[in-house]
N, C-alpha and C positions, 0 to 999 in steps of 0.2 A: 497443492496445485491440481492433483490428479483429484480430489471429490468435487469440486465444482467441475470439474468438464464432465463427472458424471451424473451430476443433480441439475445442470441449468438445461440441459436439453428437454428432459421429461419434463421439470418446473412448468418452461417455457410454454411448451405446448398443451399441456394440463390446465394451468390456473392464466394462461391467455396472456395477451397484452394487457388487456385493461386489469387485472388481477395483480400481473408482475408492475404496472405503473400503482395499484393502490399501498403495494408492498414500498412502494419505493418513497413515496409521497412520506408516508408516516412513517416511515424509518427515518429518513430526512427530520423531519422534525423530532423525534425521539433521540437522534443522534446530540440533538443539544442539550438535554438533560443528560445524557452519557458526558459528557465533556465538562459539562459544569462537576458533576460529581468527579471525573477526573481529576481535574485542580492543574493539569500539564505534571502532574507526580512521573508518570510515566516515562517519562523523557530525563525531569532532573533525576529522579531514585536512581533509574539507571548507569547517568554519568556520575552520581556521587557514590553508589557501592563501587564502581570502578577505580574510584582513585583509592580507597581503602582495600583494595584485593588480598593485599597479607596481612588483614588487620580485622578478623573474623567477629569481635567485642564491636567495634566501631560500625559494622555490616548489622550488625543483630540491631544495634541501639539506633541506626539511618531508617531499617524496617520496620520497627516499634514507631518511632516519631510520625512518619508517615503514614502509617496505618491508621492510625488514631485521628490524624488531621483526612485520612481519607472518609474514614467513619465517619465523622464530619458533614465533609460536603456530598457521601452518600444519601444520608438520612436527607438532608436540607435539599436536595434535588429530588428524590421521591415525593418529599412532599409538596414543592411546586407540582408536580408529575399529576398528584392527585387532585390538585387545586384546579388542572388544567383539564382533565377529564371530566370535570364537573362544569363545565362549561359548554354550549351546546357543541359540538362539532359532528362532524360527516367518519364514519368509520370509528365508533367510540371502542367495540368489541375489540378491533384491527390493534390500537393502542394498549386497551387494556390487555394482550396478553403481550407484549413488548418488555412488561414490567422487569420482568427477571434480567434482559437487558442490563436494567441501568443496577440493578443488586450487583449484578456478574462484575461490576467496578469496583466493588471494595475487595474480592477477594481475587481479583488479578493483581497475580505477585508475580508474572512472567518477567516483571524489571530487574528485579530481585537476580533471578538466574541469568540476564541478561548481562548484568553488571557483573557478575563472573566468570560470563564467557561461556556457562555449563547450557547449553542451548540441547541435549541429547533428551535431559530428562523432560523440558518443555513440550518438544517437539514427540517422544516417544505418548506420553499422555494424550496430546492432543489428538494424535493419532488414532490411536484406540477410541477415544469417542466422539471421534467424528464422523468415524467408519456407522459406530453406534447410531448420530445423527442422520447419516445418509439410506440407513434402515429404516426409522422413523419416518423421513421422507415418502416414499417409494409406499409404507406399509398405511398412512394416514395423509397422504395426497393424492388422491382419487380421481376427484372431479373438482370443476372451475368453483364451486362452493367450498374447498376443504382451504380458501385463504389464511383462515385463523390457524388451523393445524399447522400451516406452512410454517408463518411466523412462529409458535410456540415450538414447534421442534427446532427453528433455530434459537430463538431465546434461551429456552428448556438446556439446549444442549453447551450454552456459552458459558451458563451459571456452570452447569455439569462440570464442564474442564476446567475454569479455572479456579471452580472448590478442590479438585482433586488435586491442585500442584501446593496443596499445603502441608502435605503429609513428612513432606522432608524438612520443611519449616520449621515445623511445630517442636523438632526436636532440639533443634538449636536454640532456639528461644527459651526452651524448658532451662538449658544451660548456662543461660545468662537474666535470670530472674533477679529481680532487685537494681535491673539499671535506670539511672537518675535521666528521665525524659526531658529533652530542649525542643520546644516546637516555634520557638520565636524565631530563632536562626534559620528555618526553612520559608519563612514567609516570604520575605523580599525576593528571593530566587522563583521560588516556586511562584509568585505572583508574573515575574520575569518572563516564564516560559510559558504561564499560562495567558498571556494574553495573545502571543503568536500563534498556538493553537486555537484561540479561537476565531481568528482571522483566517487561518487556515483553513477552517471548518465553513466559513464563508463562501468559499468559492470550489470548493468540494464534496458540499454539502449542500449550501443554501442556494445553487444553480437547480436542485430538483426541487427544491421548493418554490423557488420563483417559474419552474417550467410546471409544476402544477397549479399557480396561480393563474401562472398568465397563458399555458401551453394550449387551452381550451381540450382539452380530453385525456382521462388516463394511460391510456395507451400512449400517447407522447414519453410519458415519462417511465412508459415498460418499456420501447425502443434505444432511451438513453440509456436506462437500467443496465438492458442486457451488454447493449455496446459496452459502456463502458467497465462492469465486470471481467469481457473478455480482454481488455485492454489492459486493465490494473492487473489482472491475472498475468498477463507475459511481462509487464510493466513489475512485477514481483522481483522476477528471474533478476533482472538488471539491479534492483534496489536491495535485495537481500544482502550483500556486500555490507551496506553503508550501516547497513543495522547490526551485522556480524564486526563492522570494524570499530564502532564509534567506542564501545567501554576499552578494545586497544588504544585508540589515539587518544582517550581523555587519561588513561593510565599512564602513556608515553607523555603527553603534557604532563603530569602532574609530576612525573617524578625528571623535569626539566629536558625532557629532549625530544625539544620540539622540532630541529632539525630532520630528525629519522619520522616523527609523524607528520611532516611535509613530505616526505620522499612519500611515506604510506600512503598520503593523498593521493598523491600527482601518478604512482600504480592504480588505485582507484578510478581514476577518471579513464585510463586506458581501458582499463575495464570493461567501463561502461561505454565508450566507442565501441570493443570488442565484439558485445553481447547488443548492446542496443538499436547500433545501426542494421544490423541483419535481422533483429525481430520488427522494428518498425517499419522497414520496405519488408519484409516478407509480408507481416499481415496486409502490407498494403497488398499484397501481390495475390491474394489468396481472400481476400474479403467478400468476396462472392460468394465462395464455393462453404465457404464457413460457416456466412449467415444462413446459408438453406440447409446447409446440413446439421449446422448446430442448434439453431432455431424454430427452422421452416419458415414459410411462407408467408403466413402471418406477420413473420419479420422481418420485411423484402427494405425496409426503410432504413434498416441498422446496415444495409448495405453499402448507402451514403452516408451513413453517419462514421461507421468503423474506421475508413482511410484518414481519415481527417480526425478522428478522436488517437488515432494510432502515432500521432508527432510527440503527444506526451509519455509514450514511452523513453525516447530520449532525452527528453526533456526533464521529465521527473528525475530518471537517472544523473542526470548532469547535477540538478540543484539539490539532489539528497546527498550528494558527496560533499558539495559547499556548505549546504547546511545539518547533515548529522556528524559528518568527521571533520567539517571548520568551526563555523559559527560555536555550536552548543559544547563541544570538547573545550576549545578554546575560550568558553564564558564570553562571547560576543553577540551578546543574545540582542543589544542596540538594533546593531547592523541585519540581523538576521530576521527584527520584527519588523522592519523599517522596508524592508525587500516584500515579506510576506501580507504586507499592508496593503503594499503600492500593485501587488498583482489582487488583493481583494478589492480593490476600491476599479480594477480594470475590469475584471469578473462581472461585477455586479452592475456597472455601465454596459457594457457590450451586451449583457442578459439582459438588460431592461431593452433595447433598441432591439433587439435580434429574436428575442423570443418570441414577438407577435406577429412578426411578418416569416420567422422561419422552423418556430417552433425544437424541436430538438437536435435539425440542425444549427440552428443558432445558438444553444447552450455549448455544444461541441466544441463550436468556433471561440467562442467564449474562453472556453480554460484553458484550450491552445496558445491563445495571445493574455493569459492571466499567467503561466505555466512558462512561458517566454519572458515574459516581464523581472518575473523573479529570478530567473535564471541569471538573465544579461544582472541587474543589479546588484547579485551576489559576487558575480563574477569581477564587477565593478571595484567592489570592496578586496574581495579577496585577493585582487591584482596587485597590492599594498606586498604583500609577503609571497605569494606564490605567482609567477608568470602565466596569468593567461593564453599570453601568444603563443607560449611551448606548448600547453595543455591542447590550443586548437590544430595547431600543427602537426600534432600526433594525429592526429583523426582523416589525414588524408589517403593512407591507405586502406582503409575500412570505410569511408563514402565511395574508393573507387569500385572495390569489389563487392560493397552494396549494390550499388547503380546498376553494375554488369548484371549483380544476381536479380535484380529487379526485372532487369530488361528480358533477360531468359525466359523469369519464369510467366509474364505476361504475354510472352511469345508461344506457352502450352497452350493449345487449345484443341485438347481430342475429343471427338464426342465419345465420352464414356462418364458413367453414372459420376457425382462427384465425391463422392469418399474417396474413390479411386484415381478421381483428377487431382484430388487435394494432396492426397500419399506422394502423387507422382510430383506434384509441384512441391513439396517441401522436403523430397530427397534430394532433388534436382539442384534445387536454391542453396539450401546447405552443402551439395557438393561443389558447386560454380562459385560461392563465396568463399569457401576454406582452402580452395585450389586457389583463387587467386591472392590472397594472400599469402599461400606460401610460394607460388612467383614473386610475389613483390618481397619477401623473406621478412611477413613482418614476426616481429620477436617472441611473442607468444606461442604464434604458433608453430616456429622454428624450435622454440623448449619444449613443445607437447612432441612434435616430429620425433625430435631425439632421443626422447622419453621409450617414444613408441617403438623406434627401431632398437635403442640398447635393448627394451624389454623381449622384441623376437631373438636379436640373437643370443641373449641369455638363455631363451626357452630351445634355441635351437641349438645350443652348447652342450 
């Protein structure tokens, strides 16, 4: 979270709008050769090393299987890749170095460690070069010309980490040499999951392609860019849960107790009340001061865009809980593509009517009410087994002491430079929301209180 707040500022202002819209256009479209060569492995590998966790032979031979069916539709998505560059287009260079992109797909095995919950050695890698990457950045982005270098130090550096997470792999695998490969048995599943991601990909993806279609200038689609990075970025904080729980709940499903991974849900959603109602009115509350400071001026338009892009923070959070720790734990993958459909097919309506007369505020709007769609319909289904009503009923004391903290901190208004109006509004906000929920004594925060105060007087013992 902390290297993109340190690379999209300089980015920003260096390679422009129109430069962060050409980035964004052709990423958009290379994201589909990334996803075909995916195959959705990423999602099923994951919940199927989960239910095999004390069964290390059965883990080795799920990674073998799929690796080979990813080899696959690596190779066979390159080569459309190259079919396609050979055809005239606009930003041929832009693309060509993106390539490493779609490679960096056969050798992400971050499912792998996923699936066993070991998230230390992922995350410790990643770390390290990305730090790497963001040197890269800084040392080979210069001027509004250095586009291609932008892209290639992130491509460059994708391939980088997720070759490096093989290194523990490769030993296991030496120790179960000679296992009898089944690739037949992953198809019907993996076809299952792969067709939801790419409907997914529709309306999270293919909004910046139809807003470079039809948005009439690249800078349209640098404004959404940035918004929307900063959005998906605090929109992270709330979803990381659902990604740290799902290989739990498919483990607690599998070995039958699915009682206790209902209960795990239904903490999950609180969760995400918790965490998501005070980042989506915050940013609304602070969207100004953000876009000049994080941006500049240039990007005085992500100003309306941001408030309004900033609903899918809670939103995302609500349906990754329905859909990474119900739907795909649960093997209800019908239900779950049936939801992710119905918001792609709303996506791509409202985009076509909205993007000519409002440009990239209209894509905004767009996955707001695509991002809503699938929520409620998940919600729909999954009111079968877990209560709805309960789940929205928790949520009322965390809209009150949102509301409050909203109202506060839209009530700062000092003339002083804005780094320092932003400090002031986000200590502010975060104190006026976690004070009033421990007046209303809600529960979470009553367990951290108590936490806090054993922990002084143990230090003061």
């Amino acid at each position: 979270m902390i290297l993109p707040i340190i690379t999209i500022p300089y980015v920003s202002r260096v390679l422009g709008a129109e430069g962060i819209g050409i980035y964004s256009y052709t990423n958009s479209i290379v994201t589909y050769f990334t996803i075909l060569a995916n195959l959705g492995i990423n999602m099923y590998g994951q919940r199927e090393i989960a239910y095999y966790q004390n069964n290390e032979q059965q883990q080795i031979k799920i990674l073998l299987e799929l690796l080979v069916i990813r080899a696959i539709s690596t190779l066979f998505s390159i080569f459309i890749f190259v079919f396609f560059l050979m055809t005239k287009i606009e930003n041929k260079a832009v693309y060509l170095v993106h390539i490493p992109t779609i490679i960096a797909v056969f050798f992400d095995i971050s499912w792998f460690y996923q699936g066993l919950e070991n998230y230390r050695f992922v995350v410790v890698r990643n770390i390290y070069i990305k730090v790497v990457g963001i040197a890269c950045v800084f040392i080979f982005v210069r001027k509004q010309e250095d586009l291609i270098n932008y892209v290639l130090c992130l491509s460059g550096i994708t391939l980088i980490a997720r070759v490096s997470l093989w290194s523990e792999v490769l030993k296991q695998i030496k120790r179960y040499r000679g296992i009898k490969l089944e690739f037949r048995r992953h198809a019907r599943a993996i076809f299952a999951l792969f067709i939801p991601q790419i409907i997914i990909q529709l309306y999270t993806v293919f909004d910046k392609t139809l807003l470079g279609l039809l948005g009439q200038s690249s800078a349209e689609n640098g404004y959404y860019e940035q918004a929307e990075k900063i959005v998906r970025l605090a929109a992270s904080v709330v979803c990381t849960l659902s990604a740290v729980m799902m290989p739990r709940i498919s483990s607690l499903y599998y070995l039958g107790k699915k009682q206790q991974a209902c209960e795990e849900i239904k903490n999950s959603f609180r969760f995400v009340w918790f965490l998501g109602i005070p980042i989506m009115l915050g940013l609304i509350g602070v969207s100004r001061e953000l876009t000049f400071l994080f941006l500049g001026e240039e990007y005085a338009k992500v100003n309306i865009i941001l408030p309004i892009l900033s609903v899918i923070i809670l939103v995302i959070g609500l349906n990754n809980v329905t859909g990474m720790q119900y739907f795909i734990p649960m093997g209800k993958q019908k239900n779950y593509t049936i939801s992710v459909t119905a918001g792609a097919a709303v996506d791509i309506f409202f985009n076509i009517i909205l993007i000519p007369h409002f440009k990239s505020i209209g894509t905004a709007i767009s996955i707001v009410i695509a991002e809503t769609v699938i929520t409620i319909i998940q919600f729909y289904y999954m009111n079968r087994e877990i209560s709805v009503k309960n789940i929205l009923m928790k949520s009322w004391k965390y809209c009150m002491a949102g509301a409050v903290m909203l109202a506060v901190v839209k009530r700062i208004t000092f003339s002083i430079d804005e780094i320092r109006l932003l400090t002031i509004k986000v200590i502010i906000g975060a104190f006026v929301y976690f004070l009033i929920l421990l007046i209303l004594r809600e529960e979470i925060m009553l367990n951290e209180w108590r936490k806090l105060t054993d922990y002084v007087k143990e230090r003061r013992g």
